[in-house]
C-alpha positions in Angstrom: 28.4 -29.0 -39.7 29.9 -28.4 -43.0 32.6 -26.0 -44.1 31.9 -25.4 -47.4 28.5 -26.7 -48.6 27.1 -26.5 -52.0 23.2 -27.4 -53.0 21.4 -27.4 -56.5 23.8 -25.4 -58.3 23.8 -25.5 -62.4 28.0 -25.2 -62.4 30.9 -24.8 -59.7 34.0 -24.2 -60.0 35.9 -24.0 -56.3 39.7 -22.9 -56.4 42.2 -23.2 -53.5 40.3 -24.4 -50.5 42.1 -24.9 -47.5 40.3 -26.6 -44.5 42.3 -28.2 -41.6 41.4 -29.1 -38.0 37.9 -29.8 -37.9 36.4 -31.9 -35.9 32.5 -32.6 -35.9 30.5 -35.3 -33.6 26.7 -36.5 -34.1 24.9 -37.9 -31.0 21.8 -40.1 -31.1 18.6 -37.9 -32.7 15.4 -39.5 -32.1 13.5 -39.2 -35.7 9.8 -39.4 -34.1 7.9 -40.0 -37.4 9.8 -43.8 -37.8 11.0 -44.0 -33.8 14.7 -44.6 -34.9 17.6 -43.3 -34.1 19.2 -42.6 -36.8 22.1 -39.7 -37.7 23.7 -39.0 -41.1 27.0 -37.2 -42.2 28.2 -36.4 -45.1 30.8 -34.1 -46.4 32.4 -33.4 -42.7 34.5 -30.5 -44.6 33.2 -30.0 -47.7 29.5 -31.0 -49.1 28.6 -30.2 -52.5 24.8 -31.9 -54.2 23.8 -31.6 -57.3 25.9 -29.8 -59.6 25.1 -30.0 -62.9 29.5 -28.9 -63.5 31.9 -29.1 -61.1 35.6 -28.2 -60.7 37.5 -28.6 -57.6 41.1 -26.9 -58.0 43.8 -27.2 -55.5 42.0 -27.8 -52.1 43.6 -29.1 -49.6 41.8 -30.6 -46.7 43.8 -31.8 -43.6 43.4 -33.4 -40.2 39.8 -33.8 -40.1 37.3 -36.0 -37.5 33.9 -37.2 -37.8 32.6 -39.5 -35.3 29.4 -40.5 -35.2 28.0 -41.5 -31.6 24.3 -42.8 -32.8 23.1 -46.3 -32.6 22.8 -46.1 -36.8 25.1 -44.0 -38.6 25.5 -43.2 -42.1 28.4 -41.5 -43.0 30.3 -40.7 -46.9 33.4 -38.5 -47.0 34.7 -37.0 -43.9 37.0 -35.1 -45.9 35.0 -34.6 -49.5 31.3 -35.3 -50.0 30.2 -34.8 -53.7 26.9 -36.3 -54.7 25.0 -36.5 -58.1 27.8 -34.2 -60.3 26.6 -34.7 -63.3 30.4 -33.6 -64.5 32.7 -33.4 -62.3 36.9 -32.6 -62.2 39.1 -33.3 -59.1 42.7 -31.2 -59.8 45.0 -30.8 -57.2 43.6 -32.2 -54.3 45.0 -33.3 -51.2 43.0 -34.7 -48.4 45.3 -36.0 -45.2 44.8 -36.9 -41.4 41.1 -38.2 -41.7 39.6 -40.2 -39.7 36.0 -41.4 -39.6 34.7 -43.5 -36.1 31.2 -45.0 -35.7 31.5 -45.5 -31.9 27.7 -46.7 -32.2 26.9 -48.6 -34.3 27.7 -48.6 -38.4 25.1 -49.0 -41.4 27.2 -47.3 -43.7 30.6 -45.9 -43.6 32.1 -45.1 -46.8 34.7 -43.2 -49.1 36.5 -41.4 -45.3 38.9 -38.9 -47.5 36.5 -38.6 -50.6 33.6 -40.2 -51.7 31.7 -39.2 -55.2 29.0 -40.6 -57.2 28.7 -39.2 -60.8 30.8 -38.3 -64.1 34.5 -38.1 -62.3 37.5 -36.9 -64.1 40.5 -37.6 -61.7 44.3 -35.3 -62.4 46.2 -35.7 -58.9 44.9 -36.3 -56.3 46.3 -37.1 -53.2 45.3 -38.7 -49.8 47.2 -39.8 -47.1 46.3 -41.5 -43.3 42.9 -41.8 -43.8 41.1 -44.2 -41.9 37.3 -46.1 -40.5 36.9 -47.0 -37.4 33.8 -49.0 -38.0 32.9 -51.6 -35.2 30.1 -54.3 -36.6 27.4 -53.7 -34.6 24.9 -53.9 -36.9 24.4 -56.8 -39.0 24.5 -55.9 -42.5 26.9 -52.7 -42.3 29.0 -51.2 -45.0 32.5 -50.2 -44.6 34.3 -49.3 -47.7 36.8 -47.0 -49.5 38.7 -45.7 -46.2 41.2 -43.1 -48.9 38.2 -43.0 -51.2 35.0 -44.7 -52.8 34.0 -43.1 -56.3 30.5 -44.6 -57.6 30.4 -43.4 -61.5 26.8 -43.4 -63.1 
């Protein structure tokens, strides 16, 4: 589903990226090893995993949806997904009009504009009408971060 995706890379650097009206949907998958229905996204416009370095320069990401139709959903970053960077920069960035809807049922919905987990070094960085729709179907369910939701290690 992703625009730009990025795995197991020792260093990235990613200048002036411009993403705007996407829209991507998940509908119930049926996982038949554990029998549950269970459907996960993560970086609806950009996705980038394990990257040793990491520079993101003057993206701008705009009007973006992800809605997640599944029973059990799992979503981080509509607009930005970045896991595991072992260094990473954000310069520049602008993420607006992003919306994330779990019109199932929510286990996890979390950082909608960005969300990062790593080393983060943060020079302006903008973001603007982002919001969850998360009903609470599901006991237990984690909405959080709606702009963003960095987890530093």
């Amino acid at each position: 589903f992703e625009i730009i995706e990025v795995v197991s890379s020792l260093g990235v650097r990613l200048s002036n990226w411009h993403v705007s009206n996407l829209s991507v949907t998940a509908v119930p998958y049926l996982d038949t090893k554990s029998g549950s229905n269970m459907s996960v996204i993560a970086g609806g416009a950009a996705l980038i995993v394990s990257s040793n370095f990491l520079e993101c320069y003057g993206w701008n990401i705009s009007n973006i949806s992800v809605e997640c139709k599944s029973p059990r959903c799992l979503i981080s970053g509509a607009g930005i997904g970045i896991l595991d960077s072992n260094s990473m920069r954000l310069s520049k960035v602008s993420v607006h009009d992003v919306q994330t809807i779990c019109s199932g049922g929510c286990v996890s919905a979390i950082g909608g504009g960005i969300f990062a987990r790593g080393s983060i070094t943060v020079n302006q960085v903008f973001i603007s009408n982002s919001r969850i729709v998360c009903p609470l179907t599901i006991s237990r369910s984690t909405c959080s971060g709606a702009g963003l939701l960095f987890i530093v290690q």
